[in-house]
N, CA, C and O atoms as a GROMACS GRO file, in nm:
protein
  372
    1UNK      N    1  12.795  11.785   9.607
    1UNK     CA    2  12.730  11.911   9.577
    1UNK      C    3  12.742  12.008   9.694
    1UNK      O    4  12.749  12.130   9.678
    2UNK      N    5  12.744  11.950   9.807
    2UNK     CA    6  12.714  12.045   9.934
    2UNK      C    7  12.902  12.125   9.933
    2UNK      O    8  12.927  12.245   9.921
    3UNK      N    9  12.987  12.031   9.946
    3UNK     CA   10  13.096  12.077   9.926
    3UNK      C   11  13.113  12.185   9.840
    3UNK      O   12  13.178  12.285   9.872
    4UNK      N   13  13.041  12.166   9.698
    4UNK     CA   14  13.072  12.270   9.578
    4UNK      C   15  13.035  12.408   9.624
    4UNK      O   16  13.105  12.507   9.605
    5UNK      N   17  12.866  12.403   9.715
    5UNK     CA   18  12.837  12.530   9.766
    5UNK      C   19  12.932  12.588   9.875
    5UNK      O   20  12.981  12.700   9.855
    6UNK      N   21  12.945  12.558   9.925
    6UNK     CA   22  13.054  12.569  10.075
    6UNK      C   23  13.182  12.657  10.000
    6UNK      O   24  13.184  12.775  10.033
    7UNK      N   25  13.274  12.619   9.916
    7UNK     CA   26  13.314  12.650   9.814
    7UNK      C   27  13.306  12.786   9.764
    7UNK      O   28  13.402  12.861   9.778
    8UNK      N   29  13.178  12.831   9.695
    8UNK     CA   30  13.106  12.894   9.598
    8UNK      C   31  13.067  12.990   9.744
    8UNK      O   32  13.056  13.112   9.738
    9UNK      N   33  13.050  12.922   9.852
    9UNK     CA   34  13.026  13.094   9.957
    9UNK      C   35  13.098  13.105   9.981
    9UNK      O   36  13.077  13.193  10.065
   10UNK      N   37  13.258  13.078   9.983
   10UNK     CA   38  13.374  13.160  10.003
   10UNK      C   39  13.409  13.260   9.910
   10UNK      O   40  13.439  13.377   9.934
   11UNK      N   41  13.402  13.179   9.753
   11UNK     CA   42  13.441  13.254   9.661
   11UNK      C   43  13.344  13.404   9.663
   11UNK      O   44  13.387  13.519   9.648
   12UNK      N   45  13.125  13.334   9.698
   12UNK     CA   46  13.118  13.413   9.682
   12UNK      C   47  13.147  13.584   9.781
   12UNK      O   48  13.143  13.700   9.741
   13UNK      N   49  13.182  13.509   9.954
   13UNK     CA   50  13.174  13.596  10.039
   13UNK      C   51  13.330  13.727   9.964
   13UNK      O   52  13.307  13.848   9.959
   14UNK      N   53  13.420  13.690   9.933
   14UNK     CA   54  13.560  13.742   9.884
   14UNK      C   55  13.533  13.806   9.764
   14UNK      O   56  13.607  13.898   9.730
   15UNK      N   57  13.451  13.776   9.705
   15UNK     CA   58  13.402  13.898   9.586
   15UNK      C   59  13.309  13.989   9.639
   15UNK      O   60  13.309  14.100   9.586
   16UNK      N   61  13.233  13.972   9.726
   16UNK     CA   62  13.151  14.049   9.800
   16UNK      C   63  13.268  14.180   9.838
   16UNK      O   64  13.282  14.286   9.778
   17UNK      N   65  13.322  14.144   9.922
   17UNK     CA   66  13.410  14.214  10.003
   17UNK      C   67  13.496  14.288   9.932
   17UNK      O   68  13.536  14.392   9.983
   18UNK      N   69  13.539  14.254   9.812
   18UNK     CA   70  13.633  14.298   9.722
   18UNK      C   71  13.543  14.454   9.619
   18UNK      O   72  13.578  14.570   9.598
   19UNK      N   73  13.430  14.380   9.583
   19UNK     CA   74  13.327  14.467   9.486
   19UNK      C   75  13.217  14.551   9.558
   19UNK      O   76  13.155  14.649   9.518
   20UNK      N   77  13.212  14.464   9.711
   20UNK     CA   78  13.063  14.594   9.795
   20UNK      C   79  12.931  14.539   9.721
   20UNK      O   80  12.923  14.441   9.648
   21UNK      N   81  12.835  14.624   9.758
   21UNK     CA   82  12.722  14.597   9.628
   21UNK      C   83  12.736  14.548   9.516
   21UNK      O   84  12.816  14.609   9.445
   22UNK      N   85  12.658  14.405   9.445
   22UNK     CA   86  12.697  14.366   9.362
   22UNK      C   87  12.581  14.269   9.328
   22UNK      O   88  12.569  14.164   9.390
   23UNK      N   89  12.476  14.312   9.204
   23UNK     CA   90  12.377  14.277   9.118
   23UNK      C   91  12.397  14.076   9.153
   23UNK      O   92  12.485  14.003   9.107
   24UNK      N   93  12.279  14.037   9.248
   24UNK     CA   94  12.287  13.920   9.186
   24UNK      C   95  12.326  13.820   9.091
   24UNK      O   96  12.389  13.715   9.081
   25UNK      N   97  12.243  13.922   9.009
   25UNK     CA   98  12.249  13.834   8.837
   25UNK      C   99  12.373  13.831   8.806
   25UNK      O  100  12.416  13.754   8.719
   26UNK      N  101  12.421  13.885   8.850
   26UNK     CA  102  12.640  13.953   8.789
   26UNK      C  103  12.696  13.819   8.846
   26UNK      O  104  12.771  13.771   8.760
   27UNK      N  105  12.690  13.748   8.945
   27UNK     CA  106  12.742  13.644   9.017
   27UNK      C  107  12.781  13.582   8.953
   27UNK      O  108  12.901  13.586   8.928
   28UNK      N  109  12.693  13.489   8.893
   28UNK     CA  110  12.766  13.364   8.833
   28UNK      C  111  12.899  13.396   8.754
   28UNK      O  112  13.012  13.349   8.763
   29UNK      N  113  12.830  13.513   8.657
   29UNK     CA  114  12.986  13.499   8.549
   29UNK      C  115  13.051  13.532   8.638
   29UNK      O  116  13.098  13.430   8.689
   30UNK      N  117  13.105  13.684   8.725
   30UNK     CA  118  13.208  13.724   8.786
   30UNK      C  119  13.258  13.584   8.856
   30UNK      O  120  13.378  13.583   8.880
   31UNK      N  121  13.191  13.477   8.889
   31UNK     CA  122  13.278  13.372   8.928
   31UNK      C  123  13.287  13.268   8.869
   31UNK      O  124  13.378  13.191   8.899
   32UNK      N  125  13.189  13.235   8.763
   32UNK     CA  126  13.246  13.155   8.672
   32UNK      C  127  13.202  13.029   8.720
   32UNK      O  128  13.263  12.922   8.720
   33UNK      N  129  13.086  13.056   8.763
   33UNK     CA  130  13.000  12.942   8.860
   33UNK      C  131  12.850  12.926   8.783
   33UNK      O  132  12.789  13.013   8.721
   34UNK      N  133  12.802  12.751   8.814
   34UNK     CA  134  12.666  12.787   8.797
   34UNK      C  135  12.583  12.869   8.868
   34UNK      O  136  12.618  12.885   8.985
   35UNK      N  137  12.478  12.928   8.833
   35UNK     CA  138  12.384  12.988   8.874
   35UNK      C  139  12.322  12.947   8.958
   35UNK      O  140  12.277  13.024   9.044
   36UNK      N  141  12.290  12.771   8.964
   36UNK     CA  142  12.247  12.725   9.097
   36UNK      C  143  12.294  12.723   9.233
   36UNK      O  144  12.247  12.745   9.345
   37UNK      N  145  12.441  12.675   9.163
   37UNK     CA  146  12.548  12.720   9.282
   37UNK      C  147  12.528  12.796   9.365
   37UNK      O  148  12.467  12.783   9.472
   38UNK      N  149  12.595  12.908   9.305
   38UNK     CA  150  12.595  13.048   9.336
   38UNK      C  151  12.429  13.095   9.428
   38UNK      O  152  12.441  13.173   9.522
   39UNK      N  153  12.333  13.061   9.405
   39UNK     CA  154  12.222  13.071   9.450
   39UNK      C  155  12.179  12.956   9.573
   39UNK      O  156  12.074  12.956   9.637
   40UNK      N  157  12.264  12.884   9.582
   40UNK     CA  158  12.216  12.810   9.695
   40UNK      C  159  12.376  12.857   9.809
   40UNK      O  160  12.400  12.805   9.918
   41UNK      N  161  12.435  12.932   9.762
   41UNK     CA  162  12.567  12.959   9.821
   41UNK      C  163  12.560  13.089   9.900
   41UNK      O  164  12.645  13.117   9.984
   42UNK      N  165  12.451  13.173   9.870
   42UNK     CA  166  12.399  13.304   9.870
   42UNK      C  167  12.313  13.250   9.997
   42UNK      O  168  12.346  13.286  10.110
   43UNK      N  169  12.216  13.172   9.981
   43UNK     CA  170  12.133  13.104  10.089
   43UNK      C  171  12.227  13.079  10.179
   43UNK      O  172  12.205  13.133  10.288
   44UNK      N  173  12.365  12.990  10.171
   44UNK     CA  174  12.389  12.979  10.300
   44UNK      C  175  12.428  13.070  10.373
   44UNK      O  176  12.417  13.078  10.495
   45UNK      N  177  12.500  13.184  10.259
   45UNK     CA  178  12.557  13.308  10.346
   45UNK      C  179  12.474  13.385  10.427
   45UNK      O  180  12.498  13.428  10.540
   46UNK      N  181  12.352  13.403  10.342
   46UNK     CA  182  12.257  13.450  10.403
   46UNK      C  183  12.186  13.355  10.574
   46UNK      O  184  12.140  13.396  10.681
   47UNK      N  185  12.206  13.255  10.530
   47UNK     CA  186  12.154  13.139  10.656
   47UNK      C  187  12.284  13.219  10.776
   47UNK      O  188  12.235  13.258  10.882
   48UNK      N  189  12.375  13.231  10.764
   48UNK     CA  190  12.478  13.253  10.860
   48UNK      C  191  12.507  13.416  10.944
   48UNK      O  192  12.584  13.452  11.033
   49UNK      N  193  12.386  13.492  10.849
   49UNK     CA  194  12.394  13.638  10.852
   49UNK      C  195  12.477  13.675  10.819
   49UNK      O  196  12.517  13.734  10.920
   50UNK      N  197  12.612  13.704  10.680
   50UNK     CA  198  12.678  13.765  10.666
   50UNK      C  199  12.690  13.869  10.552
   50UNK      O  200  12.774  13.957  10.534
   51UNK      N  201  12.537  13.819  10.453
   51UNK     CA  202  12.504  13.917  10.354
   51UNK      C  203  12.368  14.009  10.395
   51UNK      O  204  12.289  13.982  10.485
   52UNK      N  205  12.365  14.096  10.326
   52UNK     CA  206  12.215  14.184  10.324
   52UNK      C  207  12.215  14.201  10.217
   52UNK      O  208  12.300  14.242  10.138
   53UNK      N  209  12.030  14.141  10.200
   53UNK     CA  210  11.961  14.158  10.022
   53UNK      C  211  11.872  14.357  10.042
   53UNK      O  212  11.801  14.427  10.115
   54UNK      N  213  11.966  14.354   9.888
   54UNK     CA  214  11.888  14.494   9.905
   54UNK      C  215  11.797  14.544   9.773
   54UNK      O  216  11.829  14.489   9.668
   55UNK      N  217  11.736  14.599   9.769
   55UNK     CA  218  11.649  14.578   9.610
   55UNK      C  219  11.645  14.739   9.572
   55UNK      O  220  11.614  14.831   9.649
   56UNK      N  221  11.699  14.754   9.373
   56UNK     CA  222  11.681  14.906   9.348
   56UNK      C  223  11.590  14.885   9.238
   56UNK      O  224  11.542  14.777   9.202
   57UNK      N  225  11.576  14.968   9.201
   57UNK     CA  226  11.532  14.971   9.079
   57UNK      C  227  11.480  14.827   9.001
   57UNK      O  228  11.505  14.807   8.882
   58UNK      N  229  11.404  14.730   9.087
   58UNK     CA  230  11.330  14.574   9.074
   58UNK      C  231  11.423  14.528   9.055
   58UNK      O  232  11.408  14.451   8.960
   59UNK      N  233  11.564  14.527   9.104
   59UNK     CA  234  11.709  14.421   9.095
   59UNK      C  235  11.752  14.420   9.204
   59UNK      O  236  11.776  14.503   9.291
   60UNK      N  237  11.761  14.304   9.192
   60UNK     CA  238  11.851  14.242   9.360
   60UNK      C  239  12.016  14.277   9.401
   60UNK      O  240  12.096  14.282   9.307
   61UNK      N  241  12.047  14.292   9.487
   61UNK     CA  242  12.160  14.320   9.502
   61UNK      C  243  12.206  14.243   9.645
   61UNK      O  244  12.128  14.228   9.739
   62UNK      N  245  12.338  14.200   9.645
   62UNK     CA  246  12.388  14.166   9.756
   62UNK      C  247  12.518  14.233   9.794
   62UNK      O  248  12.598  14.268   9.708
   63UNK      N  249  12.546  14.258   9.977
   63UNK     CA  250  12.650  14.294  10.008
   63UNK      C  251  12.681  14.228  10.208
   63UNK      O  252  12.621  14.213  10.314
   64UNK      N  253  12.824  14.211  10.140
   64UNK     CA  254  12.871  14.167  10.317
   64UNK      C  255  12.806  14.253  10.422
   64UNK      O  256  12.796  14.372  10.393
   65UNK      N  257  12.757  14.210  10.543
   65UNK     CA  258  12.736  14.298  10.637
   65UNK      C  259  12.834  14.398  10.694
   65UNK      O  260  12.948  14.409  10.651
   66UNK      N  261  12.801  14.445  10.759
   66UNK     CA  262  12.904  14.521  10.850
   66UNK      C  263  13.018  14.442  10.872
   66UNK      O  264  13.117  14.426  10.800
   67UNK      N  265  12.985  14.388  11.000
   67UNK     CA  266  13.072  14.276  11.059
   67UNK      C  267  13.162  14.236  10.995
   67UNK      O  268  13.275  14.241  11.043
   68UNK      N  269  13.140  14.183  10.868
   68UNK     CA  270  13.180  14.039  10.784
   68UNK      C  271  13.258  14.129  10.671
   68UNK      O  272  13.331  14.070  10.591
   69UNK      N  273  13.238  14.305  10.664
   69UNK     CA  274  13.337  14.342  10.580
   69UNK      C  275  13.484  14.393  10.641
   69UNK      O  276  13.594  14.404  10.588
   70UNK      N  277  13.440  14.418  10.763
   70UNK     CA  278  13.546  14.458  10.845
   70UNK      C  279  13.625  14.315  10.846
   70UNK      O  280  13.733  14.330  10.789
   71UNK      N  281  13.607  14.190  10.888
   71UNK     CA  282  13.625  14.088  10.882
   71UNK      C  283  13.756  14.071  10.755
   71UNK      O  284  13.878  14.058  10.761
   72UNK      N  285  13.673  14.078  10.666
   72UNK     CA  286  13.716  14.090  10.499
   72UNK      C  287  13.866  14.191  10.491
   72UNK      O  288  13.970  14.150  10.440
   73UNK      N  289  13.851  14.309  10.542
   73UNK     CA  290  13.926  14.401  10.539
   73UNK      C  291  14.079  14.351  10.616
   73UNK      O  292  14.188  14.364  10.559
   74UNK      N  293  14.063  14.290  10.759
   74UNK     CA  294  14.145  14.249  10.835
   74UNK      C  295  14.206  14.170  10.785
   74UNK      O  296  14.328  14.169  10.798
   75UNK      N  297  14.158  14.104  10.732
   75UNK     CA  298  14.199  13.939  10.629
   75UNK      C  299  14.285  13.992  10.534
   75UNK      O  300  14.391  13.932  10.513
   76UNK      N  301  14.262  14.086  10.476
   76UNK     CA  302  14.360  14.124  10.317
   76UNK      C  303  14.470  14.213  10.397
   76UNK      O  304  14.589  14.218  10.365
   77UNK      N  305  14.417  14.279  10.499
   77UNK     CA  306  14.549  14.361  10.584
   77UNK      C  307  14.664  14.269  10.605
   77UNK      O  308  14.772  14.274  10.547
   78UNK      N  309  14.612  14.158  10.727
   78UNK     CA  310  14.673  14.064  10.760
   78UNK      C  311  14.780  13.945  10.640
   78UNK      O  312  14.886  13.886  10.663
   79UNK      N  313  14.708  13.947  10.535
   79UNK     CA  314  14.776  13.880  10.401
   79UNK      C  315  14.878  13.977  10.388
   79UNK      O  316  14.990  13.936  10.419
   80UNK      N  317  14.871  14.119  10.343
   80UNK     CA  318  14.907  14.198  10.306
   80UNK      C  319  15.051  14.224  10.394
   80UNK      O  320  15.166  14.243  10.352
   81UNK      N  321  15.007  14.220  10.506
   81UNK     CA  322  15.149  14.285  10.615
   81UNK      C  323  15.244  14.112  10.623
   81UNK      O  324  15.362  14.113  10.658
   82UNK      N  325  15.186  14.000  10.592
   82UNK     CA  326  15.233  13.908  10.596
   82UNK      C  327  15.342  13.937  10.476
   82UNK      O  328  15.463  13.944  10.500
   83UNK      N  329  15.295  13.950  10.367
   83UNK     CA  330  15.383  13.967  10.245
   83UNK      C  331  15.502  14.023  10.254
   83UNK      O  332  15.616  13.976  10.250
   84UNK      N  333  15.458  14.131  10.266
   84UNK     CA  334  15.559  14.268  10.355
   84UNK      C  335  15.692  14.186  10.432
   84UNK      O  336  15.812  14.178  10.411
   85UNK      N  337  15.613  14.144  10.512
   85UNK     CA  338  15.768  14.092  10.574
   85UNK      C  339  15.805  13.966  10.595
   85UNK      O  340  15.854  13.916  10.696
   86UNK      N  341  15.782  13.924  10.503
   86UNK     CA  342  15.814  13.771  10.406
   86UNK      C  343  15.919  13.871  10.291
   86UNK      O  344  16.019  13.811  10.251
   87UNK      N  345  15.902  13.981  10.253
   87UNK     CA  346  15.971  14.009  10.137
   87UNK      C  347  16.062  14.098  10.215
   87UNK      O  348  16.169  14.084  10.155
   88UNK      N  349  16.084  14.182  10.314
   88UNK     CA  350  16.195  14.228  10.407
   88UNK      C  351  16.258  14.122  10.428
   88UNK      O  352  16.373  14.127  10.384
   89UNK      N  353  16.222  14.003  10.492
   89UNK     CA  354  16.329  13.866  10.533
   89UNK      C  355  16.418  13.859  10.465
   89UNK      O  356  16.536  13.881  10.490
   90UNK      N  357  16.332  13.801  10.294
   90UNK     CA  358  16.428  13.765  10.222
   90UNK      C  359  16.551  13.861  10.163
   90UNK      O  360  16.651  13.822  10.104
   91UNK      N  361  16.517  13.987  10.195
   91UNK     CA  362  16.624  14.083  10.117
   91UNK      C  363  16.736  14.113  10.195
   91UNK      O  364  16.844  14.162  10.162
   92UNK      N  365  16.685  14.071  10.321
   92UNK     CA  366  16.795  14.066  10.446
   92UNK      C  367  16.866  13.984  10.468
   92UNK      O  368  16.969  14.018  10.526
   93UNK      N  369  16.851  13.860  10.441
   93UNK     CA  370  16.946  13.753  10.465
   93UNK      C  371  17.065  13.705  10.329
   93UNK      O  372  17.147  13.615  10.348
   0.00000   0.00000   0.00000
């Protein structure tokens, strides 16, 4: 089980980062996870400081911190420029 959460805070930290603000309740389906999961996966992110709970209109909402979106951002750059010239190589040789 502990594995499954571990898991479930990657998936959920990468949808974070991808969507920004994003309704609790929305979690599970957008990942296609249980609800417990997902809620004890939220705890750890939160245990690690990398989300902030924010509340509108009596609904919960979660989003990556600062830190942890810039983080996020570097990560898809870094994938991104990897691709890039993985696909120059091959057209060159």
């Amino acid at each position: 089980m502990k594995d499954k959460v571990i898991e479930t805070a990657g998936k959920t930290w990468r949808l974070l980062g991808k969507r920004g603000i994003t309704n609790i309740a929305d979690i599970p389906k957008l990942l296609k996870e249980r609800a417990e999961i997902v809620y004890q996966s939220l705890g750890w992110l939160a245990r690690e400081d990398k989300i902030n709970y924010i509340t509108k209109n009596k609904k919960s909402f979660v989003s990556l911190v600062e830190s942890e979106l810039v983080n996020f951002k570097n990560i898809i750059q870094n994938i991104q420029s990897q691709k890039l010239s993985t696909g120059v190589k091959q057209r060159t040789m």
